[in-house]
C-alpha positions as CSV (number, residue, x, y, z in Angstrom):
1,X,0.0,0.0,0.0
2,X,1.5,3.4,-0.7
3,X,1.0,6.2,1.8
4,X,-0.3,9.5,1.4
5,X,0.2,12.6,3.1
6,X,-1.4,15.8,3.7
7,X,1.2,17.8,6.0
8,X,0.8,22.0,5.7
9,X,2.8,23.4,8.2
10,X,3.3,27.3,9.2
11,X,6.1,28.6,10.3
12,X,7.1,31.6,11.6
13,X,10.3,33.3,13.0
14,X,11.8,36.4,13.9
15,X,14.9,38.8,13.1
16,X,17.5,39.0,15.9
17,X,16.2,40.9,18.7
18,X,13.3,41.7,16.1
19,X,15.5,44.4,14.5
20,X,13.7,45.4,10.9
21,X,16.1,44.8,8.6
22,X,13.8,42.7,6.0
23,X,13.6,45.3,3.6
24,X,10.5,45.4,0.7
25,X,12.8,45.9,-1.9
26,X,13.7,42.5,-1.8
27,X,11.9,40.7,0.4
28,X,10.0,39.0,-2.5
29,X,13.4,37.5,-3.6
30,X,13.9,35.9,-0.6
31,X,10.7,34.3,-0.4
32,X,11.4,32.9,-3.8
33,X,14.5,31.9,-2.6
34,X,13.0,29.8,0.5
35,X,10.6,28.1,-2.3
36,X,13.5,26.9,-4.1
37,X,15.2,25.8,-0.5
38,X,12.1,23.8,0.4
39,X,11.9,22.6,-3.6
40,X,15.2,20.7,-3.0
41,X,14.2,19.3,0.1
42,X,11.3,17.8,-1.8
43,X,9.0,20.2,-0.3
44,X,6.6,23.0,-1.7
45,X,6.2,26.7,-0.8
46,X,2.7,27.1,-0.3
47,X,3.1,31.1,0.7
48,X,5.3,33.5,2.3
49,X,4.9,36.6,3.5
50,X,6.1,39.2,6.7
51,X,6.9,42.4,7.0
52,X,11.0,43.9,8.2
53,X,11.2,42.0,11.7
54,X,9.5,38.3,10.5
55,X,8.4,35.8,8.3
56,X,6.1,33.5,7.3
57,X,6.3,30.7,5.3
58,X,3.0,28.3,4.4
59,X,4.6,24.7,3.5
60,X,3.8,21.2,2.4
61,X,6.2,18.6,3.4
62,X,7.1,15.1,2.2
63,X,7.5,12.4,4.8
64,X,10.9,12.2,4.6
65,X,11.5,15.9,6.5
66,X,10.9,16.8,10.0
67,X,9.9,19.9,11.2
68,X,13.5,21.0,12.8
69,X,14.9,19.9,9.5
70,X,12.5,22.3,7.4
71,X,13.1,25.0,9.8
72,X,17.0,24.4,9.9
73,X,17.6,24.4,6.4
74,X,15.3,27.5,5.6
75,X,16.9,29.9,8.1
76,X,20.1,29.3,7.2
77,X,20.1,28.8,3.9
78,X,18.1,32.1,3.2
79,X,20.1,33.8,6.2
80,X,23.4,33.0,4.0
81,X,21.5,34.6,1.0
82,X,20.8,37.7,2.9
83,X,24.4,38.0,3.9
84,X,25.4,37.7,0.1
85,X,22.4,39.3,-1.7
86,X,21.7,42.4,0.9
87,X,24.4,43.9,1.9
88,X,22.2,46.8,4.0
89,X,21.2,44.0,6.2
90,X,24.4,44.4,7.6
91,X,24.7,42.1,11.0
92,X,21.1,40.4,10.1
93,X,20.6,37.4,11.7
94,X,17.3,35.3,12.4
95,X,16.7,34.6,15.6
96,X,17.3,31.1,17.2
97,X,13.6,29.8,17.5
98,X,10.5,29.2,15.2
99,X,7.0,28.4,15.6
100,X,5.5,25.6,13.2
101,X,2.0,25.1,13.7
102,X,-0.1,22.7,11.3
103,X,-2.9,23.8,8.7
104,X,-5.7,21.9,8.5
105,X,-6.9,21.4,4.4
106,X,-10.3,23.3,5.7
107,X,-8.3,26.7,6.6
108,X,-5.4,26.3,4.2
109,X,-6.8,29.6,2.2
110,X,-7.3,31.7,4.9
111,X,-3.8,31.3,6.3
112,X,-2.6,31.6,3.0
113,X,-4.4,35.1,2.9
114,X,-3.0,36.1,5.9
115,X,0.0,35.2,5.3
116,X,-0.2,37.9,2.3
117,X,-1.5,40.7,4.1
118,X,0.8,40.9,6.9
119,X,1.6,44.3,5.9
120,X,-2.0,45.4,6.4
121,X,-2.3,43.0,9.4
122,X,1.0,44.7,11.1
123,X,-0.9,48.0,10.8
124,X,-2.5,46.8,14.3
125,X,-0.9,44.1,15.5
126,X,3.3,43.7,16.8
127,X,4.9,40.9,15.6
128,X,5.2,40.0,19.4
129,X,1.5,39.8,19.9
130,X,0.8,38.3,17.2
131,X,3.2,35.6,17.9
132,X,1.4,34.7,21.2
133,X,-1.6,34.7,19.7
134,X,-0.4,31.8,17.9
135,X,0.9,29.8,20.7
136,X,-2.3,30.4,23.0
137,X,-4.7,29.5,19.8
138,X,-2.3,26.0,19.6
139,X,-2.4,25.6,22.9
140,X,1.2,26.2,23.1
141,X,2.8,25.7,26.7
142,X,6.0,29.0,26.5
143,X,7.4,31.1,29.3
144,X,7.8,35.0,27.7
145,X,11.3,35.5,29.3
146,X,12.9,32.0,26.8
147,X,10.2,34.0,23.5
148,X,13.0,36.7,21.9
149,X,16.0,34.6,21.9
């Protein structure tokens, strides 16, 4: 029997000390870039989006990846291609954790749409609030003090 999978994953990360060096000008490049990241890893880009202090990325992933590896291989793959492709970022780094939370099929398109208006959404929300949101909605266990790192 063959197996079949359905396994949409958010994720979501920070800059360093949420400094807003993600700049417009080419933040559509590094989505694109992430795509082809995940494309090697046998996984799809299903949407990115974020505004200058975080990202969010809207994935489908094989079997064959975990979540840490997904994560691992995004943020430093597209940190290298900051360093290399935007210089003005000088010092950028992302910070050490992630969220991933799963997408059910039934609310896929709305996360995908929110995921492309974050730049509206950011109009009233801080990434830091919105982040928590997140974790309370998953029932997330966190401690605010370990959150920034």
């Amino acid at each position: 029997m063959s197996s079949y999978i359905y396994n949409v994953v958010q994720f979501v990360w920070g800059t360093a000390n949420r400094e807003p060096l993600i700049r417009k000008s080419w933040r559509d490049r590094l989505h694109g870039y992430i795509g082809g990241i995940l494309e090697k890893k046998k996984a799809k880009l299903l949407a990115a989006g974020g505004i200058e202090d975080h990202i969010h990325v809207l994935v489908s992933l094989p079997a064959t990846i975990s979540l840490s590896e997904a994560a691992s291989a995004m943020k430093a793959n597209s940190n290298r291609w900051i360093h290399e492709n935007a210089p003005q970022a000088k010092g950028f780094e992302w910070q050490e954790g992630y969220g991933a939370f799963t997408v059910s099929k039934s609310v896929e398109p709305s996360i995908k749409t929110y995921i492309h208006n974050q730049e509206e959404h950011h109009r009233r929300w801080r990434f830091t609030e919105e982040f928590v949101v997140l974790l309370e909605k998953h029932g997330i266990p966190y401690e605010e003090r370990y959150l920034w790192i």
